[in-house]
N, C-alpha and C positions, 0 to 999 in steps of 0.2 A: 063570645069570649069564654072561657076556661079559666079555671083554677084547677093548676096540676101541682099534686099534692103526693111527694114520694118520702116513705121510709127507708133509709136506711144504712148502713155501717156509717158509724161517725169519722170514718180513717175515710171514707169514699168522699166528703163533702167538696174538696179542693179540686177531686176530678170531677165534679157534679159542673161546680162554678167556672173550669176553664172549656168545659164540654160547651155548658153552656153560653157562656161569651162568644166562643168562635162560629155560633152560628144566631151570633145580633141579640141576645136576650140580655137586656142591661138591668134587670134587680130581680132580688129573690130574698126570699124571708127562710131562714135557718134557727131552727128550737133543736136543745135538747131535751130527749124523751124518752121514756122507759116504755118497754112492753114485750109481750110474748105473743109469738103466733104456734108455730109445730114446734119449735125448738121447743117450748114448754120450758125454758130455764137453761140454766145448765147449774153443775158441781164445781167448787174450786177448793184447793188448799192452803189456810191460811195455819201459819206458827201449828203446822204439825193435824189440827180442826177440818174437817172436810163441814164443807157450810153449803148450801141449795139458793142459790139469786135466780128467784123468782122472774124479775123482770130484767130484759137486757137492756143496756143503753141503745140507744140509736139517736139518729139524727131527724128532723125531718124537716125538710124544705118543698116552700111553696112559693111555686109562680103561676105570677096570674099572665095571660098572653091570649091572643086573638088566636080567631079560627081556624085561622091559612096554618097559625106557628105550632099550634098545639101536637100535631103528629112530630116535626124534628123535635119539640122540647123532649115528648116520652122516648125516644130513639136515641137523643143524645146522653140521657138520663140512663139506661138502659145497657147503653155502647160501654157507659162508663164507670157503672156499678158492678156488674157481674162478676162474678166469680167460680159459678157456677156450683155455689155449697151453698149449704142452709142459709137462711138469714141474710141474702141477700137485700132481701127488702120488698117492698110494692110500690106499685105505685095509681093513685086513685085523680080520676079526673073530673071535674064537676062545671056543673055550667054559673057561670057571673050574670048574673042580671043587671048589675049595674057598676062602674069604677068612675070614682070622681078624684080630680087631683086637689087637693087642699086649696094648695098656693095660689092655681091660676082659676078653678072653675071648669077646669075640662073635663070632660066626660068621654065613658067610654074607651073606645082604642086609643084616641086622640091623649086619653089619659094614661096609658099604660106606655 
C-alpha cells in the first residue's frame, strides 16, 4: 500500500478529485497549506504598498491506495495538475504499513 501525498494549486483540487474518481479512487484527504519551494514567494500590490508573501497557498491532498493503483493515482494527479509554470506542485509517495477501518476492523486493502 502507498500514501500519495501531492502539493498543489488550490484551483487544481476539483480536477485532482474528478481525475481521480474516474479511474475508481473513492476518498482522499484535502489540507490547506502554505509553502515555498523555487518560486521563493512572490510580490503583490496592495492600496498602492508592494508587500513580499513569503509562503504560497497550496493545497495538499492525500490518498492512501494499493500497489497495483498507485502508478494511475500519480498519472491521473499529474494529467490533471500541470500547467507547465512554476508551482505546479509534487508529488511524494511513501509506503503504508498498515490501514485499519474504524467501523468494521478491516485491515489493510480490504480497508482502503
Amino acid at each position: 500500500m502507498k500514501l500519495v501525498t501531492a502539493i498543489i494549486k488550490p484551483f487544481k483540487v476539483d480536477d485532482v478529485r474528478d481525475a481521480l474518481s474516474e479511474i475508481g479512487v473513492q476518498g482522499l484527504t484535502v489540507e490547506e497549506v502554505k509553502g515555498f519551494g523555487r518560486q521563493k514567494g512572490h510580490t503583490e500590490l496592495y492600496r498602492g504598498a508592494e508587500y513580499i508573501i513569503d509562503f504560497v497557498p497550496k493545497a495538499k491532498v492525500q490518498i492512501a491506495v494499493s500497489d497495483a493503483q498507485s502508478d494511475a493515482v500519480i498519472e491521473a494527479i499529474i494529467e490533471s495538475t500541470n500547467t507547465n509554470k512554476i508551482g505546479d506542485g509534487k508529488i511524494f509517495v511513501a509506503e503504508l504499513e498498515r490501514v485499519v477501518r474504524i467501523r468494521t476492523g478491516e485491515q489493510d486493502d480490504s480497508a482502503l
